[in-house]
C-alpha positions in Angstrom: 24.6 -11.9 21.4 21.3 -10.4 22.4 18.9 -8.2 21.0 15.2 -7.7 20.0 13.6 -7.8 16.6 10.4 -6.5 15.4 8.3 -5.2 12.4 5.7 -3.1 11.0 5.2 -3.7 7.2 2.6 -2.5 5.3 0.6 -4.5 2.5 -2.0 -3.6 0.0 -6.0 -5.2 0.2 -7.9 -6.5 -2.7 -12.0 -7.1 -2.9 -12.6 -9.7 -5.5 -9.3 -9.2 -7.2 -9.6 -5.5 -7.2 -7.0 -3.4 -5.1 -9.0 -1.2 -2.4 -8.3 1.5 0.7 -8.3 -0.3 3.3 -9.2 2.4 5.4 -12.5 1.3 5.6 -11.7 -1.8 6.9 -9.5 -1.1 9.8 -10.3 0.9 12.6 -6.7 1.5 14.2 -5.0 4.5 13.2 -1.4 6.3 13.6 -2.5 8.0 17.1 -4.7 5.0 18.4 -3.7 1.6 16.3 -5.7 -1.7 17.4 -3.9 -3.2 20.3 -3.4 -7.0 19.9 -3.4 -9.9 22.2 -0.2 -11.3 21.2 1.4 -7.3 21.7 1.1 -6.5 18.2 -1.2 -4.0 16.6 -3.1 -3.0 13.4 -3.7 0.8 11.7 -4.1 2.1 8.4 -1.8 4.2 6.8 -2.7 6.0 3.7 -4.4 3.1 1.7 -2.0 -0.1 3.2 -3.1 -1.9 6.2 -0.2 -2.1 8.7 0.6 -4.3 11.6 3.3 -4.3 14.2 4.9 -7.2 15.8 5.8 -7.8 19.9 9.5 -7.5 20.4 11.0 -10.9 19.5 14.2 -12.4 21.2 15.4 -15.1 19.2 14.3 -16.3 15.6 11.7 -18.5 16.3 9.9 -15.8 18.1 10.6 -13.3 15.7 8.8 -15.4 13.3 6.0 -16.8 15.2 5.5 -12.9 16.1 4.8 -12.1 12.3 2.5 -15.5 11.7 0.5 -15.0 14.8 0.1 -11.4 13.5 -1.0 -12.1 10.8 -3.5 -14.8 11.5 -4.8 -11.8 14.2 -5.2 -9.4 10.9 -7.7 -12.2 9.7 -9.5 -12.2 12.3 -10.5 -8.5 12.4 -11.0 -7.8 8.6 -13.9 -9.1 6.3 -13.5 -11.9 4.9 -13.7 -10.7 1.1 -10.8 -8.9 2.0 -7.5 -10.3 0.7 -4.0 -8.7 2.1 -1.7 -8.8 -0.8 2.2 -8.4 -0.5 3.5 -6.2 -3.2 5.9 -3.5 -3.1 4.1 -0.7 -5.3 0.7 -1.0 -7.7 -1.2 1.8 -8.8 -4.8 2.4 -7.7 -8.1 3.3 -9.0 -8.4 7.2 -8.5 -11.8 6.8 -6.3 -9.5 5.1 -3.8 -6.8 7.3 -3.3 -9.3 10.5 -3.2 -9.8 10.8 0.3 -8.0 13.4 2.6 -6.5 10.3 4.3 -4.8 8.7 1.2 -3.3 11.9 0.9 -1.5 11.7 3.7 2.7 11.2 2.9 5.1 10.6 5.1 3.6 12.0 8.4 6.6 11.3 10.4 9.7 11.7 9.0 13.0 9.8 8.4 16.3 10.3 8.1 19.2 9.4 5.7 22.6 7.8 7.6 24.6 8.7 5.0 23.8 12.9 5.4 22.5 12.8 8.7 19.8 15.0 7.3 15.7 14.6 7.2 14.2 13.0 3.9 11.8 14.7 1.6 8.6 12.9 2.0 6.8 13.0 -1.6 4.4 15.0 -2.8 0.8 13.1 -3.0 0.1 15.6 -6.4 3.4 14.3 -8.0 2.0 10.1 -7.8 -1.8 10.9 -7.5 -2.7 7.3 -7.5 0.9 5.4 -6.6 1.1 4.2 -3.4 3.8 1.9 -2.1 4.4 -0.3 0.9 7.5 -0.9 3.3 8.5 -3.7 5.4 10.2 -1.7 7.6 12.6 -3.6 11.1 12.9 -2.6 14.1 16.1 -3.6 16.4 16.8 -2.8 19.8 19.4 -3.1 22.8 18.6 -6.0 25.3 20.6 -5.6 27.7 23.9 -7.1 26.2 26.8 -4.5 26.5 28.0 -5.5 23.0 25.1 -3.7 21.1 25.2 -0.7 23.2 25.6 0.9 20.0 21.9 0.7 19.4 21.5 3.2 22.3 23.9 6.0 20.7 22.9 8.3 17.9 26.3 8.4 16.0 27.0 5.2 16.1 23.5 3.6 15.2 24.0 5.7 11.9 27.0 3.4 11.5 25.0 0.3 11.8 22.2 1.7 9.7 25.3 1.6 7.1 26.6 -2.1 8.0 22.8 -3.0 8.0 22.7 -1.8 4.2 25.6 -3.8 3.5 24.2 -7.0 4.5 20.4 -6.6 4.5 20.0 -3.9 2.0 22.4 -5.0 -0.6 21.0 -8.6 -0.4 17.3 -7.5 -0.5 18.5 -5.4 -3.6 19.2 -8.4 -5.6 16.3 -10.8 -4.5 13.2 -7.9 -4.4 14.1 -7.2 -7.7 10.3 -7.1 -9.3 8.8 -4.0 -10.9 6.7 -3.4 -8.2 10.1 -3.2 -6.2 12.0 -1.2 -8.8 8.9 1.8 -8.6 8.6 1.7 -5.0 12.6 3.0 -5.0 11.3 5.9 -6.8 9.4 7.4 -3.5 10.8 5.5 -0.7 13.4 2.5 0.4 16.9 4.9 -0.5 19.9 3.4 1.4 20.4 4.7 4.7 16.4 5.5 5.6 16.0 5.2 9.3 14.8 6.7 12.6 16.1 6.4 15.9 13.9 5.1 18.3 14.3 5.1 22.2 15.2 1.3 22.0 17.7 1.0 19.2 16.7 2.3 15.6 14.2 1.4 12.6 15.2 0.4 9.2 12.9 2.0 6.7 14.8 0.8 3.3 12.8 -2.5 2.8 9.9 -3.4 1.0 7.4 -6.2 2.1 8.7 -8.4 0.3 10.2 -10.2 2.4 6.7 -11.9 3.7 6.1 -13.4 0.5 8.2 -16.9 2.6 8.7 -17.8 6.3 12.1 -18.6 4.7 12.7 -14.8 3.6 11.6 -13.5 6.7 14.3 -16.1 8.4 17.1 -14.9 6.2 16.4 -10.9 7.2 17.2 -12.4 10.8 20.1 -14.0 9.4 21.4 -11.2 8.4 20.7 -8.9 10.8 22.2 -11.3 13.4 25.5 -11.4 10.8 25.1 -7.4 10.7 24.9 -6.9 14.6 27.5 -9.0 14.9 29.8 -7.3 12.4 29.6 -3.7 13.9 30.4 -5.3 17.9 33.1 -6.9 16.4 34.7 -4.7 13.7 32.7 -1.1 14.0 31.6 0.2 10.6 35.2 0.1 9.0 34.0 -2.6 6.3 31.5 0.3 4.8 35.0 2.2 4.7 36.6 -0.6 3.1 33.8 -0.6 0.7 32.9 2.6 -0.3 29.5 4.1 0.9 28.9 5.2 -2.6 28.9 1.5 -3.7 26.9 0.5 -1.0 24.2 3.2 -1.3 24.5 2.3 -5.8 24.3 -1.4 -4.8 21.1 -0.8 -2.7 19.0 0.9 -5.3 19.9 -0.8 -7.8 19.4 -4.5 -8.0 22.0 -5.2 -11.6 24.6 -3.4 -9.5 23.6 -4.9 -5.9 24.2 -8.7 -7.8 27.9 -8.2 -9.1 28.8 -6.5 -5.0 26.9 -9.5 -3.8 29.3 -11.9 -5.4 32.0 -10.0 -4.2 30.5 -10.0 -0.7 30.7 -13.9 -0.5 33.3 -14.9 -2.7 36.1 -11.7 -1.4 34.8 -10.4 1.6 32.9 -13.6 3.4 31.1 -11.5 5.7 28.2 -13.5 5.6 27.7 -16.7 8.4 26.7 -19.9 6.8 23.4 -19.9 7.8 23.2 -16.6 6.2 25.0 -18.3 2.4 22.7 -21.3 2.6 19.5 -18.9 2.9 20.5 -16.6 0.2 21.5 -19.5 -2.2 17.8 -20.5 -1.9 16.0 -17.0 -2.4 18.0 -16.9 -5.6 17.4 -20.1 -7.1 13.8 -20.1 -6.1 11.2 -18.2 -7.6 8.0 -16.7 -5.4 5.1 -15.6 -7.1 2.7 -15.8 -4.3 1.4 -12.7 -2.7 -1.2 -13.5 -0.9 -0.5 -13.0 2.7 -2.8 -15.8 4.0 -2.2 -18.3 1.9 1.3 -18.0 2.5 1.0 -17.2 6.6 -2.0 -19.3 7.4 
């Protein structure tokens, strides 16, 4: 089964311990990001410094994308500058004064479960919140079993099997208070957009790039997700109950009873999928410093 993977997740910067804009520090921007060697790009986007990942094929490439990335970030931004990975912080006001970090939701989303545009928030409402997503792209490669990727209707399904198995797992191990803020302004089940190649799920936080191991397991389970919906359609979600699905994946207490259920009732999940999840829940990442954990 074939099809491509990619990223672009957004982390905060620090200078000396402190958390900054870091649109001083990156040129690249939303209409002309910094174009990478490896395919991948940089930009700033309201006070988080974003990077995009090449189109990756398999799971090795997917993470050597993000690691090469990464080490491609370092390069271009001062070296008292410290990415950090966490889901939501607030900020001192004279960095989130400028028109830029003003700027919400520029393009918008849309919700699989309504079919209808999200309300991007209002800056005056969180004057100095900001938040960061670690949002996936997938995409049709030219395997007629994920031709579903290229339809509208149905990539709303899969945007609703992809909450059952990524969402509702992320749910229960991105569980911090940083995490449990962020839900307040952005990651609702079903966030998405369509894209010309398949679609991009906006629900996540970064918090998956706090382990090579976590960003393996959203692979995982994107694979066991893909698979699902060319196998079986989106009748599990049915079996389910999108109202469980969407309660599991905003709210982590609830996501961890479904999960049980998940692997103990419904064994959707492939082995490789289990063993992974098993060891984000019994292991305990403090670490949020991109480099030292990418470099």
């Amino acid at each position: 089964m074939k099809f491509t993977i990619g990223c672009d997740p957004e982390v905060f910067v620090a200078k000396r311990g402190r958390l900054v804009s870091a649109i001083p520090y990156i040129n690249g921007t939303k209409e002309k990001p910094v174009e990478l060697p490896n395919g991948g790009m940089i930009q700033w986007d309201n006070v988080c410094a974003e990077f995009g990942t090449p189109p990756a094929h398999n799971e090795n490439e997917w993470v050597k994308a993000v690691r090469d990335t990464v080490h491609l970030l370092h390069d271009r931004l001062d070296n008292s500058i410290r990415p950090v990975v966490l889901a939501s912080a607030n900020f001192p006001i004279e960095e989130v004064s400028s028109p830029e970090a003003k700027l919400f939701g520029c393009s918008p989303d849309l919700s699989a479960y309504t079919g209808m545009t999200n309300e991007p928030p209002s800056p005056e409402d969180f004057p100095t919140f900001r938040s960061c997503g670690g949002h996936i792209h997938i995409g049709f490669d030219d395997d007629p079993d994920t031709l579903f990727l290229l339809d509208h209707y149905d990539s709303m399904q899969f945007i609703k099997v992809l909450d059952l198995f990524l969402g509702v797992v992320s749910s229960v191990i991105d569980n911090s208070k940083d995490a449990t803020e962020r839900r307040k302004l952005y990651g609702r089940a079903g966030c998405f957009r369509k894209t010309s190649y398949g679609v991009e799920y906006r629900t996540l936080s970064n918090y998956w790039l706090k382990s090579p191991l976590y960003t393996r397991l959203v692979y995982s389970l994107v694979e066991d997700a893909i698979y699902h919906m060319s196998q079986n359609g989106p009748g599990i979600v049915k079996s389910i109950g999108e109202s469980v699905i969407v309660k599991a994946v905003e709210d982590p207490h609830y996501a961890t009873s479904l999960l049980g259920e998940l692997i103990s009732k419904w064994n959707i999940f492939s082995d490789k999928s289990k063993e992974l999840i098993s060891y984000a829940l019994r292991t305990e990442n403090n670490d949020n410093d991109l480099y030292s954990i990418w470099l």
